[in-house]
N, C-alpha and C positions, 0 to 999 in steps of 0.2 A: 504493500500500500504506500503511494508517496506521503510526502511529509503532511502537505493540505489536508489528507485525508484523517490523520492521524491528531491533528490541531484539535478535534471538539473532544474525545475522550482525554487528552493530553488535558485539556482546559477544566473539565469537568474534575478530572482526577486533582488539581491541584487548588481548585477549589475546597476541596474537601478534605486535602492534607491541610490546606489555611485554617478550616474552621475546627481543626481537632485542638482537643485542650493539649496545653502543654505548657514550656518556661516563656516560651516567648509570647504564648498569649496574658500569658500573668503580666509579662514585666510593662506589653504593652496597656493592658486596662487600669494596672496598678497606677503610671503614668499619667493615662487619660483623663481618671477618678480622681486623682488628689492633684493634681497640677495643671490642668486644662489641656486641648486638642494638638497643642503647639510643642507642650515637651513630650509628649509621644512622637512626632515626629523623628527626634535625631534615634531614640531607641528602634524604631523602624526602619529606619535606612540602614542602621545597624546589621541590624539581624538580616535585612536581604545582602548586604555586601557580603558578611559572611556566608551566605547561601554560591550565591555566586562564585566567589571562591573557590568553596569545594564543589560548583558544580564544572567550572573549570578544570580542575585538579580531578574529578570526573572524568571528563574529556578524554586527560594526557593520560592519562591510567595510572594517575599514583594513589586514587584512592585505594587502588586494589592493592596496594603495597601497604597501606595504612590497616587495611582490612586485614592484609596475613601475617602481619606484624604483630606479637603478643606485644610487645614493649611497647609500640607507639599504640596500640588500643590499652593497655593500661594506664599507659601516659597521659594521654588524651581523656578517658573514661576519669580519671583521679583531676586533672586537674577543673574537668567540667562541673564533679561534682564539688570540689573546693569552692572553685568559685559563686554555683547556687546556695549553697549554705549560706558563705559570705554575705550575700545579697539579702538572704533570708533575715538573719540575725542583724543583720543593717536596719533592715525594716521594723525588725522585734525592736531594735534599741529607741528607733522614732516613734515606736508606737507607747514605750515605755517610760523616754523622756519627757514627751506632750501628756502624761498622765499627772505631772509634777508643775504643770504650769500652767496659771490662772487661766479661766474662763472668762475672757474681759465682754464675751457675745454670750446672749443664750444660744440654746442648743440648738435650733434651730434655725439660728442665722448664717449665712454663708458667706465662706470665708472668702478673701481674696484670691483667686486665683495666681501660683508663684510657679510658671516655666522656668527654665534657667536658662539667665537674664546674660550670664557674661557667654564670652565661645567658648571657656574652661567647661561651664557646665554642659553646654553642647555635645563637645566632644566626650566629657565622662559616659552621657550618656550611649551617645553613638560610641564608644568604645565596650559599653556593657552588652550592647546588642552583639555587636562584633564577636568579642571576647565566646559568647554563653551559645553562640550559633558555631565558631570554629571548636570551640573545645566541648562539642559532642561527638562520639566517634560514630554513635547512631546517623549522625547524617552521611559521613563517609557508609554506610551499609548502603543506607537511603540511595543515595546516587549510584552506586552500582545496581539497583536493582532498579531502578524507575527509569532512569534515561535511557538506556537499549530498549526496551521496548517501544518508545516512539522514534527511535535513529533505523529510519530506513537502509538497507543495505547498501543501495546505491550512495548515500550520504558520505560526507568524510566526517567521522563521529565527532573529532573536536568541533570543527564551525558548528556543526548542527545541536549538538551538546549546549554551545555558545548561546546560540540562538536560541535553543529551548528554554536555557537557563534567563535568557534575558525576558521572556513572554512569564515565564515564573514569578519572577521577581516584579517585575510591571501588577500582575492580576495581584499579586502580595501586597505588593504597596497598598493598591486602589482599598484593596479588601480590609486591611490593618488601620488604613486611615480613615475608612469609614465607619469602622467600628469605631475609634479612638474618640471621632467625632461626635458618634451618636452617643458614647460616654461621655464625651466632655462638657453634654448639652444640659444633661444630667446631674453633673458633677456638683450642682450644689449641694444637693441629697448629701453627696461621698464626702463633703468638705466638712460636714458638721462637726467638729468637733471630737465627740462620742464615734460617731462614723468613721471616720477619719482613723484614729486609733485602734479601730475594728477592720476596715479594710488594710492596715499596715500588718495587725498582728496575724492577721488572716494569710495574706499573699505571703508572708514572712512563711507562714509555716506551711505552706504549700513549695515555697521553692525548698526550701532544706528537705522536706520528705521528697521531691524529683530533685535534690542532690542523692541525698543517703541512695535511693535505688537504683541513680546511675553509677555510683560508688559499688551495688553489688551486681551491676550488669554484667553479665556472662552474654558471650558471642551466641 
C-alpha cells in the first residue's frame, strides 16, 4: 500500500497513543491547571522534540541498538524513573509549602494566573518535557514497532520515518494544546487554593508511582 494510503490509520492510531494517560499527559494538564494555556506550551514542544528524536534515531536504526542493549535500557529505564519521582516530590513539596501560607482570598477566588514569565522558566520547562520523553526506553520499543508498519517498502525508511515522525508531532501539538486550552479555560476551578494543593499533591503522586514502575520495567 503506498504511503497516502497508509496516512488515515497512521492518523487514527496516533490519535489514540495522544489521548492514553500517561507522564506526559500529567505534566501537560498539571501545567495547564495551575498556571494557565501559555506554560503548557514550552512542556509540549518538549515532549514532541523529544519524540522526534527518537523517532529519528528510529529511522537510523539505533533504536534497535538501544532496544538490545541491557545497559543502555537500564540506563535509560533508571534514569527516566529518577527523574519522574523528582518531578513528583517537587510537586509534593509545593503542595506542602502553600499548606503553611496565609489564605489572603477565600477559597473560592481565583488566583492569578503565573506562566513562566522569564526564558529560564521556559526552557526548565521545555527541558522537563525533553528530558521525561528521551529518558523513556518504552519509546525506543515504541518506535521500532509503530513506524515499519506505515514505511512502505518502496520508501527509504529514514525520510519516511522523518516525515511520519513530523505529521506525529504536528497532530500532538494540535491535540496537547487543545487540551491544555480547554484546561486552562477552567483553570480557575484548579487555582483555588485548597484545589491547587490537591491537584499538586495528586499529579505528585501519580508521577513517582509511573516513576517507581518504570524503575521495575522489564523488556
Amino acid at each position: 500500500m503506498d504511503l497516502l494510503g497508509l496516512l488515515p490509520p497512521f492518523v487514527v492510531a496516533v490519535l489514540l497513543i495522544s489521548a492514553s494517560p500517561g507522564p506526559a499527559m500529567i505534566l501537560i494538564f498539571r501545567q495547564a491547571a495551575l498556571r494557565g494555556w501559555r506554560a503548557a506550551v514550552p512542556t509540549v514542544l518538549g515532549l514532541e522534540a523529544g519524540l522526534y528524536v527518537w523517532a529519528l534515531a528510529a529511522g537510523a536504526g539505533l533504536t534497535a541498538l538501544v532496544a538490545a542493549s541491557e545497559v543502555a535500557f537500564v540506563v535509560l529505564r533508571m534514569v527516566g524513573a529518577v527523574f519522574l519521582v523528582y518531578l513528583g516530590v517537587k510537586a509534593w513539596r509545593t503542595a506542602w509549602r502553600s499548606r503553611t501560607r496565609p489564605e489572603a482570598a477565600p477559597a473560592d477566588a481565583e488566583e492569578p494566573i503565573t506562566p513562566p514569565a522569564s526564558r529560564g522558566g521556559w526552557w526548565a520547562a521545555f527541558g522537563e518535557g525533553t528530558v521525561v520523553m528521551l529518558a523513556n526506553p518504552k519509546a525506543a520499543f515504541f518506535m521500532i514497532a509503530f513506524y515499519p508498519q506505515f514505511v512502505p517498502a518502496s520508501r527509504p525508511l529514514f525520510a519516511t520515518t522523518a516525515l511520519l515522525a513530523a505529521v506525529q508531532v504536528l497532530i500532538e501539538t494540535v491535540f496537547y494544546l487543545s487540551l491544555a486550552a480547554v484546561v486552562g479555560r477552567t483553570g480557575a476551578w484548579f487555582r483555588r487554593p485548597r484545589i491547587r494543593r490537591r491537584v499538586d499533591a495528586v499529579s505528585g503522586g501519580v508521577l513517582v508511582a509511573l516513576g517507581l514502575r518504570l524503575a521495575t520495567t522489564t523488556r
